[in-house]
N, C-alpha and C positions, 0 to 999 in steps of 0.2 A: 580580187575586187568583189568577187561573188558574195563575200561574208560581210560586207560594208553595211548594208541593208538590217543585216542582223543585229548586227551593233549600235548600230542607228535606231531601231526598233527598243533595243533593251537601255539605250542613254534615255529617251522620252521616258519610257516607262519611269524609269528610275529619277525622272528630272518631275514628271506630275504627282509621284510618289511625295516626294520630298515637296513640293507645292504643296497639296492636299494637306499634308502635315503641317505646313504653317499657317495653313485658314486655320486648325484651328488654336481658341483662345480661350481665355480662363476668365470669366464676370471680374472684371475690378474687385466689388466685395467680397466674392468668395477666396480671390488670390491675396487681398490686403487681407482678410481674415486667417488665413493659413497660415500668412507672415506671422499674425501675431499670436498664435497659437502654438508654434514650433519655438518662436521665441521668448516665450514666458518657459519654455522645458528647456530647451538646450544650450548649450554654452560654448556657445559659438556667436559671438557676436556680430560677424557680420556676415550670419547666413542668408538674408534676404537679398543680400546685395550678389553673392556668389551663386544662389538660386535662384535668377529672376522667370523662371520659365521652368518650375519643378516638375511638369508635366512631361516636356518638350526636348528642348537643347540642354539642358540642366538641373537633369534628373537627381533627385538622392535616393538613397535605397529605403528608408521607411518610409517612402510617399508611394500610392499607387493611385493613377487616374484612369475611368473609364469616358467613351465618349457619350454624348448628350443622345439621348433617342430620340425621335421623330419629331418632339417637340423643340428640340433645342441641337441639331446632328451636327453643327459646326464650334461646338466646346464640350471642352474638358473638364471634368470633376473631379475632387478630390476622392475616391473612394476608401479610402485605408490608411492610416496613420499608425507605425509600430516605431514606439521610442526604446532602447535600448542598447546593452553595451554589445550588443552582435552590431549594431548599424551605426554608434557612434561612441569616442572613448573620449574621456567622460562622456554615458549617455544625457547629464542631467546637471546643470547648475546648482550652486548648494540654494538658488532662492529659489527653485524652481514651484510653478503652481500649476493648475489647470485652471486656461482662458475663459471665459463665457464668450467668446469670439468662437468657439465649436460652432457656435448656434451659426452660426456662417458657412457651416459647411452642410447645408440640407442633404448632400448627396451621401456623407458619410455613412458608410457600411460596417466598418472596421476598426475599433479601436485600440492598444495597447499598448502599455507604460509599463516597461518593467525597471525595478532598480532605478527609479527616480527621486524619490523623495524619501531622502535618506537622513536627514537633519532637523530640516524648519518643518513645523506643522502645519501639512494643508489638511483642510476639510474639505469632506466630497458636498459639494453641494445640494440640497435635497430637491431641486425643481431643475440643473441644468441637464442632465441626462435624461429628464424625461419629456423633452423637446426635441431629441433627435432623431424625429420618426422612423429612420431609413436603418435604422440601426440594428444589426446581425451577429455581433460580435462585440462584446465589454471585457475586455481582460487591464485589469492594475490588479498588478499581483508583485510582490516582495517590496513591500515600502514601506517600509519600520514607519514612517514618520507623517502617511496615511491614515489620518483619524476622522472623527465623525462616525453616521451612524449610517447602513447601508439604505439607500436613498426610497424612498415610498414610492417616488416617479415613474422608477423600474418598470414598472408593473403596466404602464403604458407604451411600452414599448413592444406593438405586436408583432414583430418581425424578430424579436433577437432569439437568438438558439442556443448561444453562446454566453454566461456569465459567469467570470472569474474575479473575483472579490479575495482572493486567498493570502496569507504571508504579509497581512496588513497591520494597522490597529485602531480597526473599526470597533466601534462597540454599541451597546444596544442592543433591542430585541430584531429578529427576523421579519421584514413587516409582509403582510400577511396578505398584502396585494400583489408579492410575486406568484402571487397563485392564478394572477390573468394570463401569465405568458405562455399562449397556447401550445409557439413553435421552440417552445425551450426545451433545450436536445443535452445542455452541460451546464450544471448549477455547481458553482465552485466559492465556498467562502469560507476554506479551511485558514488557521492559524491565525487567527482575528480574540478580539476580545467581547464575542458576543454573548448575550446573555438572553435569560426569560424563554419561554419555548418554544419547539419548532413551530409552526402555526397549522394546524391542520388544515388551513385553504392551500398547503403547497400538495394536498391528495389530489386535486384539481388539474394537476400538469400532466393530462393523457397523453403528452407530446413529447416526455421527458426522457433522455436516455443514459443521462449521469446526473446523478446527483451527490453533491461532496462538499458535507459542509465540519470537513475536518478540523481540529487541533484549534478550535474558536473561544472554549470556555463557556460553551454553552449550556445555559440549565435551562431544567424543563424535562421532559419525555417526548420521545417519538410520536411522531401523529398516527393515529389509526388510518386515517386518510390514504397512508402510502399505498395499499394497496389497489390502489385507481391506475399507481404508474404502472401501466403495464408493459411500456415498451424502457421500464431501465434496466439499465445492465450494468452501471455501477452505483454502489451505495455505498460513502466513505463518510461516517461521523465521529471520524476518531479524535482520542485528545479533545475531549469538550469536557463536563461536567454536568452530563446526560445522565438522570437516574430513571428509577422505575424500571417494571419489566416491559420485555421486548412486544410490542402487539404482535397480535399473531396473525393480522391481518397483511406481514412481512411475504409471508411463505407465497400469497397470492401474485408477488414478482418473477412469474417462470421463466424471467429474461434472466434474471439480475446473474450478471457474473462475479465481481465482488461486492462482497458485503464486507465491512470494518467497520465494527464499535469498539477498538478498544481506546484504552486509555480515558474510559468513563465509568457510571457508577450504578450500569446496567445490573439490575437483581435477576436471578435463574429461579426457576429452568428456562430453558429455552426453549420457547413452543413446538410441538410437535408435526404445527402446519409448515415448517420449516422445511418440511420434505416435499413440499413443494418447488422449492428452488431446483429445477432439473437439470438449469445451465448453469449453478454456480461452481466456478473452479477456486475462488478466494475466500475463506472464510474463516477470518481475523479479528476474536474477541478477546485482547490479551489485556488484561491490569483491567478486569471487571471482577466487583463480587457475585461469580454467577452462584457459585455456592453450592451444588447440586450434582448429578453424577451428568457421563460423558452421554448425552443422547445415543439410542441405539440408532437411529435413524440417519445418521453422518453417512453409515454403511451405505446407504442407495442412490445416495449422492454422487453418481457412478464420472461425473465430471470434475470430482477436486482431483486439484492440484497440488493446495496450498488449505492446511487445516492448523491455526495457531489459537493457541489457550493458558498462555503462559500466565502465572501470577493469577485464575482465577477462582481460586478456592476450589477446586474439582475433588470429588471423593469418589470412595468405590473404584471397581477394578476399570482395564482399559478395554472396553468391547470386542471381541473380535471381528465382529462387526465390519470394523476397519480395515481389516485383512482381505477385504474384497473391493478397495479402490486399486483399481490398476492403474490410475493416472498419477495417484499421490505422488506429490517429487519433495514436498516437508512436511512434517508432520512435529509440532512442537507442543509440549503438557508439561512444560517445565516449571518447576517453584509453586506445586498443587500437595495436594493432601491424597494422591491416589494408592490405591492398595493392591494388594494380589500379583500373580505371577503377569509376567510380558509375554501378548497372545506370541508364537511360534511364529504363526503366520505372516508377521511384520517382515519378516528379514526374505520374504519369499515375492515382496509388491515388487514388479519389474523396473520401474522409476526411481522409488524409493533412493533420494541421494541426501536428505539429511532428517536425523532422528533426533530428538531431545525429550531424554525422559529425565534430565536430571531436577535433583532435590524434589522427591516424593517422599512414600512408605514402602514402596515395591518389593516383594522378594521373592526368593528363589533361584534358581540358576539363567543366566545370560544364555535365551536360545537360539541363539543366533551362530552362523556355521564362520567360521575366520576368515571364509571368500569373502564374506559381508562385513562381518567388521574390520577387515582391511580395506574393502572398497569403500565405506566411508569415511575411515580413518577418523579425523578432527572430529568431522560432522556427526558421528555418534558420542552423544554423550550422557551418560547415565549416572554420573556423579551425586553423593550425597542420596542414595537407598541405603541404608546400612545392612539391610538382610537380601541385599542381592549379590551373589556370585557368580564365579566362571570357573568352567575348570581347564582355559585356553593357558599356557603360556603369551602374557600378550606384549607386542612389540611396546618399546619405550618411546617410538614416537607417539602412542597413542593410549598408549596405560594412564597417562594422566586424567583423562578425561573417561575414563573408567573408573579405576581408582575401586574395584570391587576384591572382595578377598577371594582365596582361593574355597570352591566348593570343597565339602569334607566328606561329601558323600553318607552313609548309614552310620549310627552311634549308637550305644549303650551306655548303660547307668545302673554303679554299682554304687553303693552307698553312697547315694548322692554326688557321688563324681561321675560327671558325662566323659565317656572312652570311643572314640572315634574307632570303629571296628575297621580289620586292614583287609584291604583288598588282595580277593583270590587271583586277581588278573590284572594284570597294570592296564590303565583306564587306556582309553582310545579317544579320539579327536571326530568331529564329522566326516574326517577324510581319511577314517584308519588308520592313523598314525598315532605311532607311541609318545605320549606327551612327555616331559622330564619327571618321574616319580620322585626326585631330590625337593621338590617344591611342598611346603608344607602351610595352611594357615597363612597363605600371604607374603612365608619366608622362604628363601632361598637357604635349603641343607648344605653343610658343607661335606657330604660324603660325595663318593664322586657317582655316579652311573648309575654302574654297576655292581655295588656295595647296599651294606642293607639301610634302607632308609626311616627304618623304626624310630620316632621323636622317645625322648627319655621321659615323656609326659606317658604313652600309651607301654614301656616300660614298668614303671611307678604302678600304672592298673593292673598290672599283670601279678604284680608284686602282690598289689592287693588280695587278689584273687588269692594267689595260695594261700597267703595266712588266713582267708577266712574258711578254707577248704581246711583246714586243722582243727576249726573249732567244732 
């Protein structure tokens, strides 16, 4: 009977608990505004009636309510609204649109539609987002069928940190008053059909810590302005149709961890105040005509990880330069114009897990030791140099992607026929080992071993040799 007390103690608890909780209520127009809000998007028709209290006793997972502060401490607000196929399947009716009943939600924090408008054409309104003062967070992102032009409104929204605009089909120029948003921390308006250029009022965003206005079709040049944002640390404009060169007001981003321009129509070089980037680990200019040789300055950039430059017209040899990232874990130069031997020092970076030198000029022998090009296997691939060699025996799972001939080591040249001179000591491997001397030019001898493996071509020279020893 002693514990009776106790029990009794934690039933009140739990019985004013539950009280407290149904003082509180949701404003009439804020709850018939949600209603109608959710249901202009979702297809469920009779979610209003199944949620009459989305706050309370019937709850759904993309609503979040906080309670009222001092002014208002016995109701609930909507603060968050996230529509999608994580929280409903189908997330979206095929007439779905966005309400101007939002404006009903003053307390809205959070917004996001993914995978909504997938058919019918909505346009983004250009004055209903920029009434929703409270607002921290804008993400529509993947909705083909998302058009209009990214809203000018924006720009009055001093509280959002957050804008995703991406995987749309917005179009238009960038407008140039999101250059008011002080606390904007992620600018995202990749994969849209935007045009005209970046606007240099976006150098104005001291507050900025992503900016990523990918795969949009966007023309124009980069603003000089960038270099204001001092605290971003991602910069993603790939997939646009961005020309001109890169300002070199870039390099004064000492946050930025990735940078991506490819898939635009960025011209080289690439400034050399780029060595200012101290923290960047991503740095992905792939399908640009940069045109020009590989900076030596990549080398000090002692935080990459990731260095890609595929398809950019790049000439001249590969820096060694390079050979002093310890972090590097890819390194890709593939489908360029580059020259001269491949540094040593590559196959010695402790990361280093995939290499792409293929379809250059490159030549000379593969210096790399076979611990290495086994442990990449696939991932090295040097395909398409015609004057690059090995003189490894190489496995067949991985020769394809080599695809180089066999080194021939020293030659001579006697009346114009070049004569491969034969070695005094069967050649050796990195790791001391005798490699098969039956291998010739690429072909497998069919003598066995230990038999003499003289081709009938070095033969023929020899032949020559004496007859001109008569004359």
């Amino acid at each position: 009977m002693a514990s009776f007390p106790f029990f009794l103690v934690v039933f009140l608890v739990l019985s004013c608990g539950a009280v407290a909780e149904s003082d509180f209520v949701m404003e009439k127009s804020e709850l018939l505004g949600l209603f109608d809000v959710i249901g202009s998007l979702v297809d469920e028709p009779g979610w209003a009636e199944v949620h009459l209290e989305p706050c309370t006793n019937t709850p759904w997972p993309g609503i979040e309510c906080e309670v009222g502060q001092d002014e208002d401490p016995q109701n609930f607000h909507v603060t968050s609204i996230h529509i999608g196929p994580d929280v409903a399947s189908p997330p979206c009716k095929p007439s779905a649109k966005i309400s101007d009943s939002l404006l009903k939600l003053p307390y809205l924090k959070s917004l996001s539609i993914f995978n909504c408008f997938m058919t019918s054409t909505v346009l983004l309104s250009p004055t209903l987002f920029g009434a929703l003062s409270s607002l921290e967070h804008l993400s529509l992102q993947s909705n083909p069928a998302l058009s209009g032009h990214v809203p000018s409104s924006l720009g009055n929204l001093s509280k959002l940190r957050v804008l995703t605009l991406s995987q749309n089909n917005l179009h238009g120029n960038i407008p140039q008053e999101l250059g008011g948003l002080v606390n904007l921390e992620q600018l995202d308006l990749s994969y849209n059909n935007l045009t005209g250029e970046i606007p240099q009022e976006l150098g104005k965003l001291t507050g900025l810590a992503i900016l990523d206005l990918s795969s949009n079709g966007l023309g124009g040049v980069v603003p000089f302005g960038l270099g204001q944002l001092h605290l971003l640390q991602k910069l993603d404009l790939s997939s646009n149709r961005i020309h001109g060169k890169m300002p070199p007001e870039t390099g004064k981003l000492n946050r930025l961890v990735l940078l991506d321009l490819s898939q635009n129509f960025i011209n080289g070089p690439i400034p050399e105040t780029l060595s200012g980037l101290e923290q960047i680990q991503y740095l992905i200019f792939d399908s640009n005509p940069i045109n020009s040789l590989i900076p030596l300055f990549l080398g000090s950039l002692k935080r990459l990880t990731t260095i890609s430059f595929s398809g950019c017209g790049l000439t001249g040899p590969i820096p060694n330069s390079l050979s002093a990232l310890n972090n590097l874990e890819a390194l890709s130069l593939d489908n360029n114009s580059l020259t001269g031997t491949i540094p040593s020092n590559l196959g010695y970076l402790p990361n280093l897990d995939q290499l792409n030198l293929s379809h250059n000029k490159l030549t000379g022998e593969l210096p790399f030791s076979m611990e290495f090009i086994n442990g990449l296997g696939k991932r090295l691939d040097v395909r398409g140099n015609s004057g690059l060699c090995t003189s490894y025996h190489l496995a067949s799972n991985i020769s394809k992607y080599l695809q180089t001939r066999t080194c021939l080591g020293k030659q001579g040249t006697v009346d114009n026929v070049t004569c491969p001179q034969q070695q005094q000591q069967p050649p050796y491997d990195l790791k001391g080992k005798n490699k098969n001397p039956s291998s010739y030019n690429g072909r497998t001898s069919s003598l066995a071993p230990h038999q003499d493996p003289t081709p009938q071509f070095i033969v023929t020279c020899l032949v020559v040799l004496n007859m001109f020893s008569f004359l």
